[in-house]
LOGU-968045 format. One record per residue: residue number from 1; residue in one letter; x, y, z of N, C-alpha, C in turn. Coordinates in pm, 1 decimal. Layout:
! LOGU-968045
R	i	aa	nxx	nyy	nzz	caxx	cayy	cazz	cxx	cyy	czz
R	NUM	A	X	Y	Z	X	Y	Z	X	Y	Z
...
END
This chain:
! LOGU-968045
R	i	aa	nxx	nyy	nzz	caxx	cayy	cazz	cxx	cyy	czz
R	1	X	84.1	-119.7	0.0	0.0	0.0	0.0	87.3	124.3	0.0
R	2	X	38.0	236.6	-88.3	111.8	344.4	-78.0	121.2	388.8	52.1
R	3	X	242.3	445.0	91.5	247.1	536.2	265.2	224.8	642.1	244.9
R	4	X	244.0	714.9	104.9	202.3	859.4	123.9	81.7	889.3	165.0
R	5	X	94.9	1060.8	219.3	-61.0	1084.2	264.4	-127.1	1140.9	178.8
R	6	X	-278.6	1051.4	119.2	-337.2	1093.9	30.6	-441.9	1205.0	62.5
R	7	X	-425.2	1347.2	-33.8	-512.1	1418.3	-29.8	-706.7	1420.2	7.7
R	8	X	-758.0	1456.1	63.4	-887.2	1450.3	150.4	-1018.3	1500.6	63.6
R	9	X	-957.7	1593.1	-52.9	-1081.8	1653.0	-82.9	-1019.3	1568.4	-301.7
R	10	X	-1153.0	1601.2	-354.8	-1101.7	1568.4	-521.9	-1001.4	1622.0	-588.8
R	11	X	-1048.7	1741.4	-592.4	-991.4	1873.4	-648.4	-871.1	1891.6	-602.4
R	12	X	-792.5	1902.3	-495.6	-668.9	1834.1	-428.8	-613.2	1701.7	-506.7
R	13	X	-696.6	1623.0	-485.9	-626.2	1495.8	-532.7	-560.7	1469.7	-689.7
R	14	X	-663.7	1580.3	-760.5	-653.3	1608.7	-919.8	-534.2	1654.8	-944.9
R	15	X	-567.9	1762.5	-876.1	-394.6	1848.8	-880.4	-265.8	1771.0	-840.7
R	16	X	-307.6	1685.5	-762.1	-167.0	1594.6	-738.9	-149.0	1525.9	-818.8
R	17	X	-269.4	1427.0	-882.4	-250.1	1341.8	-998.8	-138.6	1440.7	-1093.5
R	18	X	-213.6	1542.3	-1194.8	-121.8	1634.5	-1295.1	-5.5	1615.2	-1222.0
R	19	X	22.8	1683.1	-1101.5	163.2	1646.1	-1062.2	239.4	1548.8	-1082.0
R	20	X	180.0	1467.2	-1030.9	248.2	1341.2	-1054.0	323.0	1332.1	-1186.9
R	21	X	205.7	1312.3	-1278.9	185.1	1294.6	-1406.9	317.5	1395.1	-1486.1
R	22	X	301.1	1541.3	-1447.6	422.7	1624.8	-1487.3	561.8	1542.7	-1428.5
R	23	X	566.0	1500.1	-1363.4	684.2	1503.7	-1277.1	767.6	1305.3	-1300.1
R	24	X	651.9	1307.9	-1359.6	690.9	1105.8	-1447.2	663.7	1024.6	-1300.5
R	25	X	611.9	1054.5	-1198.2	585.7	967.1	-1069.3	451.4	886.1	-1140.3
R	26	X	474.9	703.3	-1086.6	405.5	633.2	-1100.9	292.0	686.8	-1023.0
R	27	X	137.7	650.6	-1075.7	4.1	684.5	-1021.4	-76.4	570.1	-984.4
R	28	X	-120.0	546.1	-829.1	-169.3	431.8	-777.3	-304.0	429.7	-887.7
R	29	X	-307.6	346.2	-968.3	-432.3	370.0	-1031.4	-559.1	284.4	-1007.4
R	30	X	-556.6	206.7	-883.7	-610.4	142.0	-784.2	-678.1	211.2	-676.4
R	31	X	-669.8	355.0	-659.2	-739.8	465.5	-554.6	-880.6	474.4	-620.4
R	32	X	-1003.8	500.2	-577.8	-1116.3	478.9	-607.1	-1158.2	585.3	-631.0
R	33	X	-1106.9	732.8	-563.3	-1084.2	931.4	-662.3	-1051.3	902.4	-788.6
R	34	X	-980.2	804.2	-819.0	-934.8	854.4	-988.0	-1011.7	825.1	-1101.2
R	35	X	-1106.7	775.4	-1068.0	-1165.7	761.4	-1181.0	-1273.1	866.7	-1123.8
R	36	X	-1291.5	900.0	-1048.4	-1375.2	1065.6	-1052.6	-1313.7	1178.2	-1083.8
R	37	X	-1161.8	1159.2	-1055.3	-1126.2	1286.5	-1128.2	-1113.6	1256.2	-1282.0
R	38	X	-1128.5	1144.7	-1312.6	-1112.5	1105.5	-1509.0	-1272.6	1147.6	-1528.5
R	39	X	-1315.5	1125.2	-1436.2	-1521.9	1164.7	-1447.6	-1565.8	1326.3	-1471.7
R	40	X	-1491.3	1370.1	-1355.0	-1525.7	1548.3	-1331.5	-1387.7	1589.5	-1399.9
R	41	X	-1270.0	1545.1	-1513.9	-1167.9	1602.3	-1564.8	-1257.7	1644.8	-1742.4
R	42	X	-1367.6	1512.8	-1735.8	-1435.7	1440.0	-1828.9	-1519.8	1574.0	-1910.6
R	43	X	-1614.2	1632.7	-1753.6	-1710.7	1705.5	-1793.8	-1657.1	1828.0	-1771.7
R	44	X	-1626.8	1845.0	-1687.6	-1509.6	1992.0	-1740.8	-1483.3	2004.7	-1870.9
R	45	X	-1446.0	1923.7	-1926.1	-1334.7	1948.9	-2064.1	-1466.9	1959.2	-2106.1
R	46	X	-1585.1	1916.5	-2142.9	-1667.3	1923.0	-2228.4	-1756.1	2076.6	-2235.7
R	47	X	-1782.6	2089.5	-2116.5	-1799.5	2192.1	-2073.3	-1734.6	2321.6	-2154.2
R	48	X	-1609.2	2330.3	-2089.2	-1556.8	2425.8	-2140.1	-1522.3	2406.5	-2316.6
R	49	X	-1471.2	2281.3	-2321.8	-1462.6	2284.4	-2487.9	-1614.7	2365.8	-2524.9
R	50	X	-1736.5	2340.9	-2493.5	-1848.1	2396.6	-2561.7	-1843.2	2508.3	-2507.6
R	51	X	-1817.6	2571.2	-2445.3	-1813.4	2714.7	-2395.2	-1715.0	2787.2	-2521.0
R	52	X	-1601.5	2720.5	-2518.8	-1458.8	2844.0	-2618.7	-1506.4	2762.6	-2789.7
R	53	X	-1609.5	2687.6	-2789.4	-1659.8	2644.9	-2954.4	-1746.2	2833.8	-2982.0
R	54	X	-1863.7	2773.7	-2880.7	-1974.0	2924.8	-2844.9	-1851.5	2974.4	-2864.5
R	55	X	-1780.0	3067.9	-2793.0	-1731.6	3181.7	-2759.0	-1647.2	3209.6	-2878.0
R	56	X	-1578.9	3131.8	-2934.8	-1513.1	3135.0	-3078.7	-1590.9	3183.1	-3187.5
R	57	X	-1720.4	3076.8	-3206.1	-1789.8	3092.2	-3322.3	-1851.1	3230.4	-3325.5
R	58	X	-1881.8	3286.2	-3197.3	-1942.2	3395.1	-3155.8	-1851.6	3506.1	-3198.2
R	59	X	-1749.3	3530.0	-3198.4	-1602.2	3561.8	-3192.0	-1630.8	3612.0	-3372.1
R	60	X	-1592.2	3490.3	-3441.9	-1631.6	3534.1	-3593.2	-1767.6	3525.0	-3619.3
R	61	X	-1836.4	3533.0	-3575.9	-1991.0	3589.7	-3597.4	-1962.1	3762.7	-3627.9
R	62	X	-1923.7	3793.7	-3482.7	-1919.9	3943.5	-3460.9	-1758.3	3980.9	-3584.6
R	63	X	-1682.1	3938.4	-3605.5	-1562.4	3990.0	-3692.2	-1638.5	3957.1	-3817.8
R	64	X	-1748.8	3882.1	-3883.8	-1787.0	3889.5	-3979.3	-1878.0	4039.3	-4025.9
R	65	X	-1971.8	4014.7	-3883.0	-2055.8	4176.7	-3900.2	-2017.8	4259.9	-3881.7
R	66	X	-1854.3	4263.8	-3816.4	-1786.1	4387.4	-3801.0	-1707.1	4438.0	-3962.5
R	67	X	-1718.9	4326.5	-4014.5	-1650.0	4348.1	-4153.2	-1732.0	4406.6	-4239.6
R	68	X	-1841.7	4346.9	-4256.4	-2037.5	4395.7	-4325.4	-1960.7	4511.7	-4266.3
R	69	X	-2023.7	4577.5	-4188.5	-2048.5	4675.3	-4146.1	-1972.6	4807.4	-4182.8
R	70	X	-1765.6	4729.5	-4162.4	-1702.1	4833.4	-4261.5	-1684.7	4858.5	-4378.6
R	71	X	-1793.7	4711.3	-4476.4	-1774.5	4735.1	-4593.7	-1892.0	4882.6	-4660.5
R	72	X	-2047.9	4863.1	-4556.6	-2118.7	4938.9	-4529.1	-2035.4	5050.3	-4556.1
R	73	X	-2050.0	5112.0	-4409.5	-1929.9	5244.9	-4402.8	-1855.0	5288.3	-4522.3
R	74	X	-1806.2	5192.8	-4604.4	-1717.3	5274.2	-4689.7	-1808.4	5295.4	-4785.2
R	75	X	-1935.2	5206.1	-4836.3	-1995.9	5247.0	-4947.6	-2038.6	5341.6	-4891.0
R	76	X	-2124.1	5411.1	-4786.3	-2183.8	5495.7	-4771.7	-2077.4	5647.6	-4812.3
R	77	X	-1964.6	5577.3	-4732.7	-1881.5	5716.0	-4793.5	-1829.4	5742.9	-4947.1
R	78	X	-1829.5	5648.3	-5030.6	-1799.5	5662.1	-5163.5	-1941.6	5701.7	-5215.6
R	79	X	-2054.2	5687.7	-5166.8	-2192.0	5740.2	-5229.3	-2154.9	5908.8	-5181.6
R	80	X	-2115.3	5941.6	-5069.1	-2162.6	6048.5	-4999.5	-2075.2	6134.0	-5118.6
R	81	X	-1980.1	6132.3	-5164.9	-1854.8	6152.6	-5196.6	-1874.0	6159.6	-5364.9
R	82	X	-1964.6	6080.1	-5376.3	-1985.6	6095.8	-5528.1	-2138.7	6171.9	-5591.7
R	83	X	-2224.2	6179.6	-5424.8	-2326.1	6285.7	-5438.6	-2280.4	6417.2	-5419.1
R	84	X	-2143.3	6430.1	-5342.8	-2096.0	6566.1	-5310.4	-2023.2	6617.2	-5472.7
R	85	X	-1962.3	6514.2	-5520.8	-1892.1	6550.3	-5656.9	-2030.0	6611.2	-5777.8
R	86	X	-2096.0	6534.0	-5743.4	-2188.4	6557.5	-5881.5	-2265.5	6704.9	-5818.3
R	87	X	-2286.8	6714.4	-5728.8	-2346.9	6845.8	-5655.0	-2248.0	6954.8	-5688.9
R	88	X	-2141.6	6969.3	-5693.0	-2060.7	7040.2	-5748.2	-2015.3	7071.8	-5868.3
R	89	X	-1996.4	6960.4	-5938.2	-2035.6	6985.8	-6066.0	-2157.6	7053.2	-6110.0
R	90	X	-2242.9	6951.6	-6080.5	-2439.4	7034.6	-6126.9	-2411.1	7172.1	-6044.8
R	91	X	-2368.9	7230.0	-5976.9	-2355.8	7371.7	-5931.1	-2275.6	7466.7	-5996.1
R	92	X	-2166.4	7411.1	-6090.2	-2078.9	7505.3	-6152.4	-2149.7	7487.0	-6297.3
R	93	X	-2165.4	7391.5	-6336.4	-2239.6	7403.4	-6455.9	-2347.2	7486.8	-6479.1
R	94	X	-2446.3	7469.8	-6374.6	-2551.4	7601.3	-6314.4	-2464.6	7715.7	-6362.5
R	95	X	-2401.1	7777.1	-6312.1	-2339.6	7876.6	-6253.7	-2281.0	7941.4	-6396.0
R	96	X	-2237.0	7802.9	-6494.6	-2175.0	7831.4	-6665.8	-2290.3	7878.8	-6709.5
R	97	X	-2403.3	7840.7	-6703.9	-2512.2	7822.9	-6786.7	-2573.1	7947.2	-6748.0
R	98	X	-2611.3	8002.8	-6578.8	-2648.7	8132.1	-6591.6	-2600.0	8266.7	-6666.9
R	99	X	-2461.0	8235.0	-6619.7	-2357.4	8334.3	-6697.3	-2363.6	8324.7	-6858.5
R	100	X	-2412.7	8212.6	-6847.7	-2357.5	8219.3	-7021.4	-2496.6	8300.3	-7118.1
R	101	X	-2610.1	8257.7	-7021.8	-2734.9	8328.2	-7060.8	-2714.4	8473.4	-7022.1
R	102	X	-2698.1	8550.7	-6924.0	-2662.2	8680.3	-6911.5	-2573.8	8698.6	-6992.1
R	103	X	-2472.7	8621.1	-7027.1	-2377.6	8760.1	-7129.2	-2426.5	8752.7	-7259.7
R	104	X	-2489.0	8643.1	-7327.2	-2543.9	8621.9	-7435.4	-2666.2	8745.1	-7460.4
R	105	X	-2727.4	8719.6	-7356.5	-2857.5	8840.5	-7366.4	-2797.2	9018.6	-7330.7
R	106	X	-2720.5	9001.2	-7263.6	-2632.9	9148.9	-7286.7	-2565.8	9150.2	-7393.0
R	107	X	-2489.5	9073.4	-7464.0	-2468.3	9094.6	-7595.8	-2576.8	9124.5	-7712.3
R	108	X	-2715.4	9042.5	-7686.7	-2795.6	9099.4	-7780.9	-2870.0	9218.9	-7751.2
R	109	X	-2867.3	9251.6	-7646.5	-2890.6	9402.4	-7606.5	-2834.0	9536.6	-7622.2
R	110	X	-2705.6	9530.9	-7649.3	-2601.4	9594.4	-7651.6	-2609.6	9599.7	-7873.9
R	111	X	-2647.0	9511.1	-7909.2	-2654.8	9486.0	-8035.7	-2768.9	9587.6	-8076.1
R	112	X	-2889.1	9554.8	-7976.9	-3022.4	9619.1	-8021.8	-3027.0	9739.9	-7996.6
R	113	X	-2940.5	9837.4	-7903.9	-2870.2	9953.9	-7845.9	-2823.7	10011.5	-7990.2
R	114	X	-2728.2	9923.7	-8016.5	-2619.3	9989.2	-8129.7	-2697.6	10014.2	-8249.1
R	115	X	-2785.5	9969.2	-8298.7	-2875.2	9952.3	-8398.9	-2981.7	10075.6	-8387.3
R	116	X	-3042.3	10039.3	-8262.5	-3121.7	10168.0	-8235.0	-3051.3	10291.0	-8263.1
R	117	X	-2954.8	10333.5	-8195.2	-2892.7	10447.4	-8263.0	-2839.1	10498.6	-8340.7
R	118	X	-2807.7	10392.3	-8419.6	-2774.1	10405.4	-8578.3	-2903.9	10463.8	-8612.2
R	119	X	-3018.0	10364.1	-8578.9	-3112.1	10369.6	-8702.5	-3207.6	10577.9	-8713.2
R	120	X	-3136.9	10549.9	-8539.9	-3240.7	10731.4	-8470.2	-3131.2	10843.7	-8502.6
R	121	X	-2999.5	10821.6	-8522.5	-2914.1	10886.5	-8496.1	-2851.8	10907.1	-8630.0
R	122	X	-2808.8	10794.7	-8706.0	-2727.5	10792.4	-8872.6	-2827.3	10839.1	-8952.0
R	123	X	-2929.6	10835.7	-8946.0	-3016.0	10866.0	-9070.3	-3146.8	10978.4	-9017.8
R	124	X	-3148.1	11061.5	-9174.2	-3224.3	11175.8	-9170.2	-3364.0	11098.0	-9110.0
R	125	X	-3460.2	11206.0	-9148.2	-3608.5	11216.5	-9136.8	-3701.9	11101.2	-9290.8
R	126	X	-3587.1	11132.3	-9423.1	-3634.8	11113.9	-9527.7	-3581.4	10927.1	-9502.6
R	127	X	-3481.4	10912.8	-9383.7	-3390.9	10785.0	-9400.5	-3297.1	10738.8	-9493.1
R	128	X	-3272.9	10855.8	-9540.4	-3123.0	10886.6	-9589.9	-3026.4	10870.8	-9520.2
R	129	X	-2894.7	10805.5	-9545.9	-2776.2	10785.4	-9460.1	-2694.0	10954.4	-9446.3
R	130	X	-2663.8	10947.0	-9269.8	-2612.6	11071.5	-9250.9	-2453.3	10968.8	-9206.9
R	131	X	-2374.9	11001.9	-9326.9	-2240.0	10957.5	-9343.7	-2167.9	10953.3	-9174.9
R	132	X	-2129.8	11132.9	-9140.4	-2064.0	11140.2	-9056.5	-2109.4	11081.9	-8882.8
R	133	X	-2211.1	11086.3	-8876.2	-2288.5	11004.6	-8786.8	-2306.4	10872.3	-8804.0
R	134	X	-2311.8	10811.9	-8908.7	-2345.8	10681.7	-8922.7	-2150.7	10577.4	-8863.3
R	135	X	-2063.3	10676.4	-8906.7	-1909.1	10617.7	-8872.3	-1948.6	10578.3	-8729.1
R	136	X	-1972.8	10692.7	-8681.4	-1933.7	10680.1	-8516.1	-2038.6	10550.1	-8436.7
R	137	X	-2094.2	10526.6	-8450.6	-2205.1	10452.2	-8434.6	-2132.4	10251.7	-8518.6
R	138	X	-2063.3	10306.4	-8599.3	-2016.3	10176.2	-8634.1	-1943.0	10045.9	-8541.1
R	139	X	-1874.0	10157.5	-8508.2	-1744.3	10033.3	-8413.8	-1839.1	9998.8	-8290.2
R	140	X	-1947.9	10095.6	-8242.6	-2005.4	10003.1	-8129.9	-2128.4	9881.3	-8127.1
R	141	X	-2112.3	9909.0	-8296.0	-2225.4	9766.7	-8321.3	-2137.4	9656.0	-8390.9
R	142	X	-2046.2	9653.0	-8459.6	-1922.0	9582.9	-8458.9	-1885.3	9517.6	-8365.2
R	143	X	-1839.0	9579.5	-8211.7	-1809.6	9550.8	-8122.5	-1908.7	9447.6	-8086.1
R	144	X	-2038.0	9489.1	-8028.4	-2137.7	9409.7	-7986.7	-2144.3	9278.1	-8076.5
R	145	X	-2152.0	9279.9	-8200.7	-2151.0	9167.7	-8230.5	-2048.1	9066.5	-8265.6
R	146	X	-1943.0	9118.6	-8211.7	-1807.6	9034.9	-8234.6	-1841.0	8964.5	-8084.4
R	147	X	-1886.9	9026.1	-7972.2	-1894.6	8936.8	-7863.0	-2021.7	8841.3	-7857.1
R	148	X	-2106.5	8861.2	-7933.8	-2229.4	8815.2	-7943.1	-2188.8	8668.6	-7964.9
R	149	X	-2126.8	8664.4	-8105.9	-2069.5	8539.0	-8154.9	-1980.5	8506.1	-8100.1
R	150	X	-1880.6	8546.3	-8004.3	-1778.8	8456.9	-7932.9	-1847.2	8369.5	-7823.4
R	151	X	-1960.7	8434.4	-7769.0	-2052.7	8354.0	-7694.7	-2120.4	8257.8	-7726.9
R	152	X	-2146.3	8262.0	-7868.1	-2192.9	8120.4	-7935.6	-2192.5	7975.5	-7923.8
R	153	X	-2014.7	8029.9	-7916.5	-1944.2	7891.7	-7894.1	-1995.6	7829.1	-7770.9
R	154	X	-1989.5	7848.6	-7642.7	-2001.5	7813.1	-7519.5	-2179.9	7784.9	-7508.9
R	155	X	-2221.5	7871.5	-7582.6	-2381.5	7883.3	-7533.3	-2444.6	7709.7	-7610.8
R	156	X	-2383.6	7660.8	-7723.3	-2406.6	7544.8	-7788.4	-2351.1	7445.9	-7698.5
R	157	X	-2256.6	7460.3	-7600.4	-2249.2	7367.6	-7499.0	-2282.9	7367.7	-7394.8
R	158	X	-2402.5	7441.8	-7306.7	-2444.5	7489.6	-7181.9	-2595.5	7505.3	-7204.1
R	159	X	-2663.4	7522.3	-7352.1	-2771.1	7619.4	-7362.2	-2834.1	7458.8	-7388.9
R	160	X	-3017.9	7484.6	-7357.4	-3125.0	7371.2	-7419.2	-3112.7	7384.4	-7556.5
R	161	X	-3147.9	7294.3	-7619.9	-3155.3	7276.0	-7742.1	-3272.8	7364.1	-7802.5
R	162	X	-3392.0	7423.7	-7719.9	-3442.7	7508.3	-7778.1	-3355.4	7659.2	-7807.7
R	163	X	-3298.2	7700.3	-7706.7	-3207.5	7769.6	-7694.7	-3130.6	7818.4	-7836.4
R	164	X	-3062.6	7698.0	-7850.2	-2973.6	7693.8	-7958.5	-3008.0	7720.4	-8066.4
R	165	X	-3163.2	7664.6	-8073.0	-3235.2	7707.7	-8212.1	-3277.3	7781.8	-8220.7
R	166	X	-3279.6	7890.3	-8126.5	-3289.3	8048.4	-8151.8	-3200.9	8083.8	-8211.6
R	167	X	-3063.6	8060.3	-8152.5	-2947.9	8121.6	-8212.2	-2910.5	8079.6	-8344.2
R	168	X	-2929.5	7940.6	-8401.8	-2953.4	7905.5	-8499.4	-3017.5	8002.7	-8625.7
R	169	X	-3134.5	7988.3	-8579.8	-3278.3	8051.6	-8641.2	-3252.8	8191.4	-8655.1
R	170	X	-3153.9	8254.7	-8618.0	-3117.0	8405.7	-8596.4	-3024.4	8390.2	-8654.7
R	171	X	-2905.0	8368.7	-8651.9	-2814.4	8339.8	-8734.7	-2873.5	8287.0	-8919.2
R	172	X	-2978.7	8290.0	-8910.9	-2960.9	8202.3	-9038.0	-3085.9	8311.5	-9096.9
R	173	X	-3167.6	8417.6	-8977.0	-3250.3	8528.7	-9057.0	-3144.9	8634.7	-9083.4
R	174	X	-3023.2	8655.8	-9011.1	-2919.0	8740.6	-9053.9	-2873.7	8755.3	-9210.9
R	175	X	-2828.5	8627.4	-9252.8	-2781.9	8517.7	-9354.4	-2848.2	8592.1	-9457.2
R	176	X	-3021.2	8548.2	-9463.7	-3129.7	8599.4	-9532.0	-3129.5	8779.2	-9589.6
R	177	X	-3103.6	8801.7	-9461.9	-3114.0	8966.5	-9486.9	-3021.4	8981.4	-9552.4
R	178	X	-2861.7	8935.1	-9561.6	-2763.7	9036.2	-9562.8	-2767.4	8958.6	-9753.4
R	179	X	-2856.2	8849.0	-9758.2	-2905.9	8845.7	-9917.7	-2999.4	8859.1	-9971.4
R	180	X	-3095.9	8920.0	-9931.1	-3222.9	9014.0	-9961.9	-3134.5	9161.2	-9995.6
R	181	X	-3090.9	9249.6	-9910.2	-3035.1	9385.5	-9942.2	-2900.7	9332.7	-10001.5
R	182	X	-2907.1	9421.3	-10116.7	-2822.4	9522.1	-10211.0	-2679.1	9558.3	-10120.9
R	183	X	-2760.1	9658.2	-10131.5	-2707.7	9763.9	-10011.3	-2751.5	9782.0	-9858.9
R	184	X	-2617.5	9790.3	-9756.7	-2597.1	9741.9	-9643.3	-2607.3	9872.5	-9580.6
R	185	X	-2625.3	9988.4	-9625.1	-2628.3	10128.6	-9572.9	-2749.4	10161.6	-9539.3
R	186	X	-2819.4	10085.7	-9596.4	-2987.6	10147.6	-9562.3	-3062.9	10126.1	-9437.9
R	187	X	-3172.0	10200.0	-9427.8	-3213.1	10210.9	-9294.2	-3318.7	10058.5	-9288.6
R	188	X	-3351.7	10030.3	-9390.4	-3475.4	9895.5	-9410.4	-3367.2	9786.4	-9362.2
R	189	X	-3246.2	9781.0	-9435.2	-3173.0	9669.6	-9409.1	-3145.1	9652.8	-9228.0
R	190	X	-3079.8	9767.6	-9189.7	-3033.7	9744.8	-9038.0	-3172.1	9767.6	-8952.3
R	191	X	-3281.6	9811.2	-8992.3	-3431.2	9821.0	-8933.7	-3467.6	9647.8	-8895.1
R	192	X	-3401.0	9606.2	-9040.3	-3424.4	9409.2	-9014.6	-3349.0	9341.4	-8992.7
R	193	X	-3226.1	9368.7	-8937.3	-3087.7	9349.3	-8831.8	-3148.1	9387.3	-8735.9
R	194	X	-3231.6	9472.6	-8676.7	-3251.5	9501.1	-8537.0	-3356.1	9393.6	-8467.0
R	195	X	-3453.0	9358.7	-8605.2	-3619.8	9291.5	-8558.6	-3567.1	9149.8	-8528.4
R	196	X	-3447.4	9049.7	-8580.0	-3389.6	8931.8	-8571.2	-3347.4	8964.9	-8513.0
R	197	X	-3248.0	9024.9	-8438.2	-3169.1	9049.5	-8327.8	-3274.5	9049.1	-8193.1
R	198	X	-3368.6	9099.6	-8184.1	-3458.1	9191.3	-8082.4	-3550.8	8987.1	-8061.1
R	199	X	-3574.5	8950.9	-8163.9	-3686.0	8858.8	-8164.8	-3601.4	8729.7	-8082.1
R	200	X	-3426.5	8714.5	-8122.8	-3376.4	8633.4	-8041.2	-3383.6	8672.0	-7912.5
R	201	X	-3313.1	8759.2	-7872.8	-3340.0	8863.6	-7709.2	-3466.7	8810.2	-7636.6
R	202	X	-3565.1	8822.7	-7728.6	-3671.7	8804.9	-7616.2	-3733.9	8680.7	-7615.7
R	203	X	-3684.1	8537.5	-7707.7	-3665.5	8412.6	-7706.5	-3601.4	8353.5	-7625.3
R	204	X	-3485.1	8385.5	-7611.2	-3340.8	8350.5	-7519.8	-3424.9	8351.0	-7362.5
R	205	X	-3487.6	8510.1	-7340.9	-3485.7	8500.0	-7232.7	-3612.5	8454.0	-7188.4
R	206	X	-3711.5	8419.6	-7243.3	-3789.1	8354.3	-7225.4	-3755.4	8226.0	-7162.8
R	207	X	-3681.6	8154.9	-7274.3	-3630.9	8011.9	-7204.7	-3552.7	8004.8	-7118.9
R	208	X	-3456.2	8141.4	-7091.7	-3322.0	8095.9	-7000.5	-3433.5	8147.7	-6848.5
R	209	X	-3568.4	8182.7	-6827.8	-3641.2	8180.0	-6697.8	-3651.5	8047.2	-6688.0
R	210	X	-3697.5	7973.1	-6755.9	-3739.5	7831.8	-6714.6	-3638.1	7738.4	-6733.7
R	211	X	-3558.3	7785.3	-6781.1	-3384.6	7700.6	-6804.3	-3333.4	7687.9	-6658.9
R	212	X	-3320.8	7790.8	-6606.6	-3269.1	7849.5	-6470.4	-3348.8	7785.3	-6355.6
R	213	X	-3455.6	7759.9	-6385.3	-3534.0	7715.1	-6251.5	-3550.0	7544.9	-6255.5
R	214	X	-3468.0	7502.0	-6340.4	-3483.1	7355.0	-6335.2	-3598.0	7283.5	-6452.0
R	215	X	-3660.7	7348.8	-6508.9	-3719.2	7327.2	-6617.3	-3725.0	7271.3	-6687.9
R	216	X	-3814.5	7133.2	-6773.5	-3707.9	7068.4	-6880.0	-3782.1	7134.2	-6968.5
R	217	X	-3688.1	7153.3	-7074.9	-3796.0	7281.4	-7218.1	-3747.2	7158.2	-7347.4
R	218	X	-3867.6	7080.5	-7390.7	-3856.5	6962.8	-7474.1	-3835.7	7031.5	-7614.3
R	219	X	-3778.7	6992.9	-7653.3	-3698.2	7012.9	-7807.8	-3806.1	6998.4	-7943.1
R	220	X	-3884.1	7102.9	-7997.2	-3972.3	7107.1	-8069.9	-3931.7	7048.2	-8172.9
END
């Protein structure tokens, strides 16, 4: 019989077993504790094995939805990011498109200006050309319409397509006139330079109100 003194309580006795066991000492395996501590070593292990399975699986449960979640996050920020881009854009384009309608319509104003005073100012009562008056009056309708048409360009890329076919449609009653008259001195001819000029003006701005406010103006 062993002489050592054997431990009193299980849990004691367990711990001595491991000891043992660490330490290469033979184990009475004839004591009638050891197969309760192989019993309660038994359900422990099971125990806890199902506890750190749970606690694991649980573990990548949550690192899966933590991943969802940052994949979330980033779309939300590449949406936010690409509603902020296009908002900025659609705001400067706005911003081309107002401008481009104000200088367009001050150019045809400035046109219908220059014309008017030719037409009140260069020529008699009978509408005879008054030479020395008619010079001075030249370069500022020249002028006006050299900017008129540099605006063209831009207004065919910013303007509705009704838009355009004003400028079109004006451009092409110009065309008409300047091959109907002879002669470019007369008061009939620039009288019908002023009425195409005047008729785009108040086309333009017709549409560039409802252009401006979000409007869609469908293409006749």
């Amino acid at each position: 019989m062993n002489t050592e003194t054997v431990p009193s309580d299980i849990q004691s006795f367990a711990l001595e077993v491991l000891r043992k066991l660490d330490q290469g000492v033979t184990i009475n395996w004839t004591d009638i504790r050891l197969p309760l501590v192989v019993v309660f070593a038994t359900i422990i292990g099971s125990i806890l094995g199902g506890y750190f399975f749970s606690y694991f699986r649980k573990r990548g449960e949550i690192a899966a939805i933590k991943k969802d979640l940052d994949k979330i996050t980033q779309i939300q920020e590449d949406i936010k990011a690409s509603i902020s881009t296009k908002a900025w854009i659609d705001q400067n384009w706005w911003n081309l498109k107002r401008d481009t309608y104000w200088k367009i319509t001050q150019a045809l104003n400035s046109i219908s200006d220059a014309l008017w005073n030719l037409l009140h100012f260069g020529f008699s009562e009978d509408k005879s050309i008054i030479a020395a008056i008619y010079g001075s009056f030249e370069p500022q309708l020249t002028k006006a319409i050299d900017e008129y048409l540099q605006l063209t360009g831009i207004a065919h890329i910013v303007f509705s397509d009704n838009a355009i076919s004003i400028i079109k449609d004006c451009s092409s009653k110009i065309k008409d006139i300047n091959k109907r008259f002879q002669s470019k001195n007369t008061y009939e001819y620039f009288e019908s330079i002023r009425s195409a000029y005047d008729e785009a003006y108040n086309s333009i701005i017709s549409i560039a109100q409802k252009d401006l406010k979000g409007k869609t103006i469908d293409h006749d």
